[in-house]
C-alpha positions in Angstrom: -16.3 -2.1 -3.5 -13.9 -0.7 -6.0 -10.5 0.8 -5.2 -8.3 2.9 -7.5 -4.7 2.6 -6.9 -2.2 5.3 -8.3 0.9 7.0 -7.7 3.4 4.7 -9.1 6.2 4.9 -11.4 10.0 5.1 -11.6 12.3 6.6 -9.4 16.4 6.3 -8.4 17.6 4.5 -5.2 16.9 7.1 -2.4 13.9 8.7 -4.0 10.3 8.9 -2.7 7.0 8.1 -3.9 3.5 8.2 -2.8 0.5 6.0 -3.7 -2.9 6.2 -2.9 -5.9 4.2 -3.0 -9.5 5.6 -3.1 -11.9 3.0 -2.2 -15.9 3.5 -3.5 -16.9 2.6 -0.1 -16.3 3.5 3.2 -13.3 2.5 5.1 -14.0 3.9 8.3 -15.5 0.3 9.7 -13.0 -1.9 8.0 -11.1 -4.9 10.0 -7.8 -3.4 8.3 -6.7 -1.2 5.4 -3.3 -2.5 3.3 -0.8 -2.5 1.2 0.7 -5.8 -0.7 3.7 -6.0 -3.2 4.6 -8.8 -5.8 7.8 -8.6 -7.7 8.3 -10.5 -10.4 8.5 -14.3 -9.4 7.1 -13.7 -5.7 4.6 -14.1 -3.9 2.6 -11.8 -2.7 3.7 -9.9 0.4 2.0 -7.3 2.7 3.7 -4.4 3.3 2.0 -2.3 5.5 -1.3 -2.4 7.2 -3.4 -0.5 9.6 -5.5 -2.6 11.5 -9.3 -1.7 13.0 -7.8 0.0 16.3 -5.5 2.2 14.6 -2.6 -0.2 15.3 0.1 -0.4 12.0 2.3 -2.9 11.3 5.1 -3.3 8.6 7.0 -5.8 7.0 10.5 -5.5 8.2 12.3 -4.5 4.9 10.2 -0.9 5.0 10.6 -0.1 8.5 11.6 2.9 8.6 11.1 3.5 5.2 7.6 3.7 4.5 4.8 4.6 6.4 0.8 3.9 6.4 -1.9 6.3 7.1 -5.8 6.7 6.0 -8.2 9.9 5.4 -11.5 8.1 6.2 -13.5 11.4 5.2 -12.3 10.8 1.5 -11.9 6.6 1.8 -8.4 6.6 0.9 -5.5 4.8 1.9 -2.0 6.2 1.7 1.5 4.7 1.3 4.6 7.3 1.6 7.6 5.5 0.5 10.9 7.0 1.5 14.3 5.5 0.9 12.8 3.6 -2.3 15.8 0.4 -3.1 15.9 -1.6 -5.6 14.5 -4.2 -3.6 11.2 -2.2 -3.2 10.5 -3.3 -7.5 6.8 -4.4 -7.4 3.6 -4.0 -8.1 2.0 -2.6 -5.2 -2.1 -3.8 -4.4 -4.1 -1.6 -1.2 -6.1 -4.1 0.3 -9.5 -3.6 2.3 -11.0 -6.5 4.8 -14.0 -5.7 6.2 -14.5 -9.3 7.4 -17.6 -10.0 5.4 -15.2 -9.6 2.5 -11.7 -8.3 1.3 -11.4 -6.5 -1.8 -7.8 -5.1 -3.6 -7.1 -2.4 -6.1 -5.7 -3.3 -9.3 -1.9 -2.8 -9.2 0.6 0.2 -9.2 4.2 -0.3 -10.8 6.8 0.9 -8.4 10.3 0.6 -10.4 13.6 1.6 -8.7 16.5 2.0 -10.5 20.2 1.9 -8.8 
């Protein structure tokens, strides 16, 4: 399963950005659809995820602030980021578990500027 992250880029404190994440499979059936960030010297963090039962949960820096959502007729994953702070700087992966196997895009550059 491939997935296609986009929608990154460079915005002022405040702004707003939206990514997206097509996935060559369906997601309909996944155990959970994600998104992780990883600023420079971090680890990896999740971000926001929306589990099987429709349940989301967020990471408590974007609450609030960002929020999840999924078009399983076109497999893709959404991320609407409101609010953006600097602290939000990271490269952001969608994630899909499916149980039998995870997969994860390849990375968009989210860069806010104060």
């Amino acid at each position: 399963v491939q997935l296609q992250a986009s929608g990154g880029g460079r915005v002022q404190a405040g702004g707003s950005l939206r990514l997206s994440c097509v996935a060559s499979a369906g997601i309909l059936n996944a155990n959970a659809v994600g998104w992780y960030r990883q600023a420079p010297g971090k680890q990896r963090e999740l971000v926001a995820v929306i589990i099987r039962s429709g349940s989301t949960n967020y990471a408590d820096s974007v609450k609030g602030r960002f929020t999840i959502s999924k078009d399983n007729t076109w497999n893709t994953v959404y991320l609407q980021m409101n609010n953006l702070e600097p602290e939000d700087t990271a490269v952001y992966y969608c994630n899909i578990d499916y149980g039998w196997d995870q997969f994860w895009g390849q990375g968009t550059q989210v860069t806010v500027s104060s």
